[in-house]
C-alpha positions as CSV (number, residue, x, y, z in Angstrom):
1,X,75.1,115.9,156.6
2,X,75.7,118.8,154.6
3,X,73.1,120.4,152.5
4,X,74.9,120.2,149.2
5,X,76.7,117.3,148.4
6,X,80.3,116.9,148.0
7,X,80.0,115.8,144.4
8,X,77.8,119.2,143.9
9,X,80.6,121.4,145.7
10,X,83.6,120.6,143.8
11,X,81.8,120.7,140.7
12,X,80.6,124.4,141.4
13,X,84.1,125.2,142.3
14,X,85.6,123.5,139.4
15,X,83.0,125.9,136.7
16,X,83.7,128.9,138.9
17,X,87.7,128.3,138.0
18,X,87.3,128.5,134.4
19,X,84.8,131.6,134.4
20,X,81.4,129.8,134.9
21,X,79.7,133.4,135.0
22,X,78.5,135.2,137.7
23,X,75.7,132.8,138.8
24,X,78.5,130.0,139.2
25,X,80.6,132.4,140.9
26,X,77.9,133.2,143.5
27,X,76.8,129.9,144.4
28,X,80.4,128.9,144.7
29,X,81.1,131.6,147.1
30,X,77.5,130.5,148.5
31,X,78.3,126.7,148.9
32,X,82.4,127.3,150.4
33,X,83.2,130.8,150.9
34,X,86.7,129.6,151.8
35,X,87.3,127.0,149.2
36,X,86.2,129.6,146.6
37,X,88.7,132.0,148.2
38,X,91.5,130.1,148.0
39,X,91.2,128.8,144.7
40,X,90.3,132.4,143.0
41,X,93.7,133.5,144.7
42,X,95.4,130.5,143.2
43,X,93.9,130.6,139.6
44,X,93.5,134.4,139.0
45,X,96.2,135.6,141.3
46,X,99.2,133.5,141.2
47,X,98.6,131.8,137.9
48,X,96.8,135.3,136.2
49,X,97.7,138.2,136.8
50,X,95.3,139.6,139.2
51,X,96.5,142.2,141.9
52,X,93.4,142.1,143.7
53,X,93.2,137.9,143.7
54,X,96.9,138.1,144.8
55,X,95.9,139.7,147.6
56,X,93.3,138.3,149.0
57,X,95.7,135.0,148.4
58,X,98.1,136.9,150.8
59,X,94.9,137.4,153.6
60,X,93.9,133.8,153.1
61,X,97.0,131.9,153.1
62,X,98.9,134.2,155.6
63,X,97.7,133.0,158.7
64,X,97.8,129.4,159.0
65,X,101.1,129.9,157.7
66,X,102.7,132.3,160.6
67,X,101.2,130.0,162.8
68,X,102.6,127.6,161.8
69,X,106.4,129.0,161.3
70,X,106.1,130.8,164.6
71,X,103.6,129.5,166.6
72,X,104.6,126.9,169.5
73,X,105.3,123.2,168.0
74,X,104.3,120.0,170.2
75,X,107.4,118.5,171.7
76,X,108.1,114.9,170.7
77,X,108.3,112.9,174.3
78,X,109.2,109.7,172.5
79,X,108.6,107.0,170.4
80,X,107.4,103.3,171.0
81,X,107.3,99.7,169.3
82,X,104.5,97.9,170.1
83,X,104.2,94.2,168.9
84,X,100.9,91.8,169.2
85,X,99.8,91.7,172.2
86,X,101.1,94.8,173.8
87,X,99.7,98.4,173.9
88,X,100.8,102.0,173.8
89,X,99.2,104.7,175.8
90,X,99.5,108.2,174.5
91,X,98.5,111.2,176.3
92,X,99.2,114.8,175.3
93,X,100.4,118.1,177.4
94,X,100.6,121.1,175.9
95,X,103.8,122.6,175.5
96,X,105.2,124.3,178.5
97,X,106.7,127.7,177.5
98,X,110.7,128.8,178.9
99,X,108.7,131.4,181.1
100,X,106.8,128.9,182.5
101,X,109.6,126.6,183.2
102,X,111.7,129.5,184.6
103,X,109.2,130.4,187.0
104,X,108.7,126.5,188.1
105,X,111.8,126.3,188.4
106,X,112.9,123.1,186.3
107,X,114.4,122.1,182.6
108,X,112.8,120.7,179.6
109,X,114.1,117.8,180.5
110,X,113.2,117.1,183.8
111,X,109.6,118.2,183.0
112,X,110.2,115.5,180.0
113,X,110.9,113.0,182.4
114,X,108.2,113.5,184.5
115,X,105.4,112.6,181.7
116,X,107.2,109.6,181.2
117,X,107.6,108.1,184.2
118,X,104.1,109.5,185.2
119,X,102.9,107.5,181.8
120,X,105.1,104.1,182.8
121,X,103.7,104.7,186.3
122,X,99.8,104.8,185.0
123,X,100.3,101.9,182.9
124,X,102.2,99.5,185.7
125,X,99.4,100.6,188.1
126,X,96.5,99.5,185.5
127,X,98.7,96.2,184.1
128,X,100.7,95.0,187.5
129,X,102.2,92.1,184.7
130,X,103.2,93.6,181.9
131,X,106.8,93.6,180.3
132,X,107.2,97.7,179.9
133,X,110.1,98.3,177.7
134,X,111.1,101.9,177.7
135,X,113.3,103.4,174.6
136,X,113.8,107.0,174.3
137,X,115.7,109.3,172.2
């Protein structure tokens, strides 16, 4: 449980947007050094006209969003209805990179394949009776 409440939190942020002083802006910072961040650079950078706010905006913001432009994406391996009575198992991989598939010597594809029979496998071994109805994309 956190040691200032939520209520507590977004009220401090809130004052500290409209110039609560510099006590406000302390405890603010205090409470959520990030939160605070991100919403100085917001109201006195993007919405002022604060260099200084704009820029540490920019250091805030920048990351998450290279990551994710350029980072590596999961891979969609397929979608499934499930109705009453019946169940979907999901399990994740991590995405395999084209060096890595180079160098094992296989396609997306095939790799793709594998997890799925591998999952319809798992799932005939654990419910011999089931009705398995397989749709892909």
């Amino acid at each position: 449980m956190p040691l200032v409440p939520v209520a507590l939190r977004r009220r401090l942020l809130s004052r500290a947007n409209f110039g609560g002083g510099l006590l406000v802006n302390v405890l603010a910072f205090a409470v959520q050094p990030t939160a605070y961040l991100k919403r100085m650079s917001i109201v006195r950078g993007v919405s002022g006209s604060s260099i200084a706010w704009r820029v540490i905006g920019l250091a805030v913001y920048a990351p998450a969003t290279f990551k994710r432009t350029f980072g590596r994406q999961p891979e969609t391996l397929g979608s499934w209805k499930a109705g009453t009575g019946s169940f979907v198992k999901v399990t994740t991989t991590n995405p395999v990179s084209k060096k890595e598939l180079k160098r094992s010597g296989t396609t997306k594809k095939a790799v793709r394949r594998a997890v799925i029979d591998q999952a319809v496998a798992d799932t005939v071994a654990k419910h011999p009776d089931a009705k398995i109805v397989l749709k892909t994309r």
